[in-house]
N, C-alpha and C positions, 0 to 999 in steps of 0.2 A: 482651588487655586484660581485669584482672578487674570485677566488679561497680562497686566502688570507681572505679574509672581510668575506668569508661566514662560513669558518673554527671559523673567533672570533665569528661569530653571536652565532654558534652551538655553541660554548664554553660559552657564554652566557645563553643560552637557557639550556645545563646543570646544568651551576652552580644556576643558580634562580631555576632548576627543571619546567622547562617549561612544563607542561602539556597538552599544543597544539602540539606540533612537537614532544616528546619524547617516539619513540617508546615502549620502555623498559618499561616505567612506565606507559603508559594507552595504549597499543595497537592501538597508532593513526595511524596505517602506512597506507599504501594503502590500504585499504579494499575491493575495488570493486575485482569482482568477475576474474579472470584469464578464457580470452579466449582458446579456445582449441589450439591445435601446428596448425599451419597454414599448416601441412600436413595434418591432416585429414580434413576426406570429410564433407560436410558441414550438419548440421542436417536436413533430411527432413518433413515437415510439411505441415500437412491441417489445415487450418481453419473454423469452423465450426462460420456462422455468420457476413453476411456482413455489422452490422449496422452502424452507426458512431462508437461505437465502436470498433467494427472489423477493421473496415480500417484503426483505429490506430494502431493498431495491426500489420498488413498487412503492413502500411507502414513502420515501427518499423521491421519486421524482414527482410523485404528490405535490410536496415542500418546494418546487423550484419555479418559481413564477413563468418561467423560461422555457417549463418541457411541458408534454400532455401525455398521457396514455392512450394510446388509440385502441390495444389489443396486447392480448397477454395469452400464452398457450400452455399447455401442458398434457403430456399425451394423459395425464393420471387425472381421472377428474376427481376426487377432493382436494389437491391440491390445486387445481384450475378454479373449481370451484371459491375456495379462502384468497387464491389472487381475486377474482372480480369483488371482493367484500372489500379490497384496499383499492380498487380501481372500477367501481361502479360502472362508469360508463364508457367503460371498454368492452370491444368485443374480444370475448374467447371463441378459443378455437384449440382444436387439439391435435391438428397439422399444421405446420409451422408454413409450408409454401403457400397455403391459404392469408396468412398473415402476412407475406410478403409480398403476395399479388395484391395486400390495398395501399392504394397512393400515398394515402395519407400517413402512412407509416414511412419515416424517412431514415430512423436511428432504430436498429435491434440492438438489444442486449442480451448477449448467452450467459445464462446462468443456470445452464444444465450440469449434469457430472462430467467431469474432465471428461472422460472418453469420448465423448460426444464431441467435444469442441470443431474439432475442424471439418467435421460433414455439415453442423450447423452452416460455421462462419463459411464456407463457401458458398452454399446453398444463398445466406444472405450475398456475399460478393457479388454474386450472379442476376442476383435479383436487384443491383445499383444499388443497395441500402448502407448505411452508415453503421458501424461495428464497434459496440464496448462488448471485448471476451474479456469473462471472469479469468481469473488469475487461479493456478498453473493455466494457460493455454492449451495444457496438450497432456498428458501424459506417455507421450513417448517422444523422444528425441527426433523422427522423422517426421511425426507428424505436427510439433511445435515449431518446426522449420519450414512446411509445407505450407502451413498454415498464415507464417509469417513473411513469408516472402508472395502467397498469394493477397495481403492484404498489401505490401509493397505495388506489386503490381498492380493491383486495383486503388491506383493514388487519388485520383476525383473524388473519390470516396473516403471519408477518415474512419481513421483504425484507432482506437486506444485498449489496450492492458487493461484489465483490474490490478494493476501493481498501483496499488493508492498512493503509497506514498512519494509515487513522482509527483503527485497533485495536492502534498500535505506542504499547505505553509511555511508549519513550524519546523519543518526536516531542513527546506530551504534557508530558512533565518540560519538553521542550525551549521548549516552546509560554510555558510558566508565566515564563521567563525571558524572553523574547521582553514575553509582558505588561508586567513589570515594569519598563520598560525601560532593558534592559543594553544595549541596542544603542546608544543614542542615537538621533539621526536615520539610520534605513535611508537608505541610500546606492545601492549595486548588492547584484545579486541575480545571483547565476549557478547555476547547474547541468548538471550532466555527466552521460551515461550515457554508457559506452565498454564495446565486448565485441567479441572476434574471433570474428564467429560469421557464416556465409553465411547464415542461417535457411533454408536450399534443405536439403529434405528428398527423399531417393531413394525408389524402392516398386517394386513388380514388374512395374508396368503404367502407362502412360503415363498412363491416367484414375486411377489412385489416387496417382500421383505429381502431375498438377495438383489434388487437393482436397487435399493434405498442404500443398502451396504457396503456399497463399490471399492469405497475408502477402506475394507477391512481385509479385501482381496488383492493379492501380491499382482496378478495379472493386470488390473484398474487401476489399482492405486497407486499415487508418487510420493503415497507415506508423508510423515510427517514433514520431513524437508522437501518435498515437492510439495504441499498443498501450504505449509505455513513459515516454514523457512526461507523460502525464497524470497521472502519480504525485508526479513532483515540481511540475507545475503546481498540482496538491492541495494538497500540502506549504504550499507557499509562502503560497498564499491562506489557508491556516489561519492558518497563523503572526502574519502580517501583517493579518489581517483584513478581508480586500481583495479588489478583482476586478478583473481587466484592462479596460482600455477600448477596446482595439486590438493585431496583432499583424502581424508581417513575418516573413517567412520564404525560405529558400533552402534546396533541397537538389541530390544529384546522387547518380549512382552514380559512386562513385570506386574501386572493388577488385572486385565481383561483377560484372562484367560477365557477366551468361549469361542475357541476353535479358531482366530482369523489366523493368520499367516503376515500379519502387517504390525511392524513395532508400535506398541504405545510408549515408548519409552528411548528416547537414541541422543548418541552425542559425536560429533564429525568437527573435525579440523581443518580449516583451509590454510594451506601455505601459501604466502606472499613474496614476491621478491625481496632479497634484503632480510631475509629471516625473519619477518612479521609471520604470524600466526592470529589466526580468528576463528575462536571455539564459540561454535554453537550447542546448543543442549535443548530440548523437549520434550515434555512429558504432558501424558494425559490421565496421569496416578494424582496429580496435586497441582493445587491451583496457588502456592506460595511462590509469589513475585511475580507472581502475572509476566506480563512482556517488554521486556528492555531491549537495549542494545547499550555498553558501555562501552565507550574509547578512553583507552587510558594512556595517558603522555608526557612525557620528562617536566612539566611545565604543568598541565592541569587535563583534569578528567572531564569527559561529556557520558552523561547522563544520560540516556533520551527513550523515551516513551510516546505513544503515539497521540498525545494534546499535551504533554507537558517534557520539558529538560532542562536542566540544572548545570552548568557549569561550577565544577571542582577542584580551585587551586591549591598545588604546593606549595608548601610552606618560605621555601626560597626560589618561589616563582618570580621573574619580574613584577612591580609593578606597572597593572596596564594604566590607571589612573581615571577609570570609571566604576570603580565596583564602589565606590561611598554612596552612590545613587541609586544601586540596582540596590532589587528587593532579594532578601535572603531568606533560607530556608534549611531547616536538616534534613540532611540525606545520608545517608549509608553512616551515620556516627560523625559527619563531616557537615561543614558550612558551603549549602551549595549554592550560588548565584542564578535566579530564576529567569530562563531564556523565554522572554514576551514576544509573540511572532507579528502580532499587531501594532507593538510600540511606536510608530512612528503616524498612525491612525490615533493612537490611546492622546498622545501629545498634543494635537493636532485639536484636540477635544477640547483641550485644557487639564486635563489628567495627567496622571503618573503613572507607568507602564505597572503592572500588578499591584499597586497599590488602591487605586479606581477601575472596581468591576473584578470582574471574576481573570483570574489568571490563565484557566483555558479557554481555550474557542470555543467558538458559538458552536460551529459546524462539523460535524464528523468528519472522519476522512472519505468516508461514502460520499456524505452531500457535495464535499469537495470536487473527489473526485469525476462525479455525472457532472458537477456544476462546469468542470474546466472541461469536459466533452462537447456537452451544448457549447459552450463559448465558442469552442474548435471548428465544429459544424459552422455555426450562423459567422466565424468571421475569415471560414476559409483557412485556418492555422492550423499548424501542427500539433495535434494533442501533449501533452507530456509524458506520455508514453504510447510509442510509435511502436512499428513492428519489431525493430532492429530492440527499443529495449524489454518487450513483453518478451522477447526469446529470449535475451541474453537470461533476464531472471529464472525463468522457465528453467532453461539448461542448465543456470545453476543448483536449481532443486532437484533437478533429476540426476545430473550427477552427484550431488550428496548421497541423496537416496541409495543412487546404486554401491557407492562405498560404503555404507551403513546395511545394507542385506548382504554386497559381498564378503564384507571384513576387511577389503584389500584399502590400496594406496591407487587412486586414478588420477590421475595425469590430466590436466584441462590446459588443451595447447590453444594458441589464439585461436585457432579456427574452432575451435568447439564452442564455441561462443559469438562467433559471427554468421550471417546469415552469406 
């Protein structure tokens, strides 16, 4: 499309009120996060934690022009050892306070087992260093509070969550629609995580094979809804601008049978005010339908996946008077309208939103995610996820959980959710 064509399209796309591309009216512009000036010096960071996790991590701020590795630890050295193979020229170390006594180290990243989290993150606190905790924060309810009100307290310092998706784009594009509301009346709310994976990790020795396994022990572990639910519990509340009031839950081992005490298998209900209801479900037997979140509403459905979501109208839904532009797609047996988080960048090109170029982002929610920490850091800002919301998520997966081992109905009053 040349200069000419692309100037009608935008002409177009005003006069229908295009709610895909128009900045003015829904805040679609670019949202990702602005690198620092390519003069300043790059942030530097340890990371605490070389699991498969970590090394996403590790390879992830490799990719960001903006960060450097200075040092990476891990009390267990082959895993110490596969971090320095993505982080060459860092130093390892296998005591973390070693790592915080070098200067040059200004941002830690914990990416140890939940239990750990808040002896880390203090340990850094104390040491002036800048804190990305991996997401649950905490697995226990006093210590995801401890934890997050000592990262309040230590404010010169920034704090971000690994709750990615306060730092995903597309959730935000997705959020702006949600405002405006294309939904109609929210109706149900469902979401799925499904993966065939036993999380039971082997080792050479029977005591390094139970600290691999954390996740499989009812005492460590925040279960399936504390370590992957709490993500899309996140979601939701964002979205909807809402808190639960109460939650039900059930789980079971139904495929790993080999001895743990921790469901691979559970399904939990959050009541909302107003008689809304939002079931989750997760399973580690089957990886059919990987991981959604669907809001469904008098008006039209949201779709949403973590690089891609569709908008799904009724049949006697208003017309909004932009959908003859947007790019369609089938979804669930339906015509779903593809939500572009860049569109307003993709225009700007001379392009058409998923028409020119690939319809997902470039960047994970990982890259995302460290990319809007660094940002946070070098510009003095609030990360997108602060203390107040790394707990709020947290306690919402830990109260799931506990309704999912109890069997019972818990109660989540304002205060179990604020710090």
């Amino acid at each position: 499309m040349g200069a000419g064509g692309r100037r009608d399209f935008l002409g177009r796309l005003g006069g229908a009120s295009l709610l895909l591309a128009t900045a003015e009216g829904m805040g679609l512009g670019d949202v990702l996060p602005e690198e620092p000036s390519a003069d300043a010096p790059p942030v530097g960071f340890g990371v605490v934690g070389c699991g498969p996790w970590g090394r996403e991590i590790l390879s992830t701020l490799a990719r960001l022009r903006a960060a450097t590795t200075v040092a990476v630890c891990d009390t267990y050295a082959p895993f110490l050892k596969r971090g320095l193979e993505i982080a060459p020229g860092a130093r390892g170390v296998a005591d973390i306070r070693v790592l915080l006594d070098m200067p040059a180290v200004e941002a830690v990243v914990v990416a140890t087992p939940t239990p750990t989290h808040r002896e880390l993150a203090e340990l850094a606190f104390a040491a002036g260093k800048h804190l990305y905790c991996e997401a649950p924060i905490a697995h226990t309810l006093d210590d995801a509070r401890a934890l997050a009100r000592a990262a309040r307290e230590h404010g010169k310092q920034l704090f971000q969550g690994g709750v990615q998706g306060r730092a995903n784009a597309l959730y935000r594009h997705v959020g702006r629609f949600v405002e405006s509301g294309v939904l109609g009346t929210p109706a149900l709310v469902t979401a799925r995580w499904s993966r065939k994976d036993s999380w039971r990790r082997t080792a050479p020795t029977p005591e390094r094979e139970a600290a691999l396994n954390w996740r499989l022990s009812a005492v460590t572990s925040p279960g399936l809804p504390g370590e992957v639910g709490l993500h899309h519990f996140d979601l939701v509340n964002d979205l909807l601008k809402a808190r639960p009031i109460a939650v039900v839950g059930s789980g079971a081992v139904r495929q790993w049978t080999d001895g743990r005490d921790v469901a691979d298998t559970v399904e939990c209900v959050f009541e909302y005010p107003h008689g809304l209801r939002v079931g989750f479900a997760a399973t580690l037997a089957s990886s059919m339908g990987g991981s959604f979140t669907l809001l469904q509403g008098a008006n039209s459905s949201l779709l949403v996946r973590e690089k891609r979501a569709w908008l799904i109208k009724e049949a006697d839904a208003p017309l909004l008077g932009w959908e003859v532009y947007a790019r369609k797609e089938p979804v669930l047996e339906e015509t779903g309208i593809a939500l572009i988080a860049d569109s307003t960048k993709i225009l700007a090109a001379g392009q058409e939103p998923g028409k020119s170029g690939a319809a997902e982002p470039e960047r994970d929610a990982l890259w995302l995610a460290l990319e809007a920490f660094v940002s946070s850091i070098r510009r003095g800002q609030a990360s997108p996820c602060g203390p107040a919301e790394a707990f709020e998520a947290t306690a919402l997966g830990l109260l799931a959980n506990a309704a999912v081992t109890k069997g019972v109905r818990v109660a989540i009053p304002p205060e179990a959710l604020t710090l």
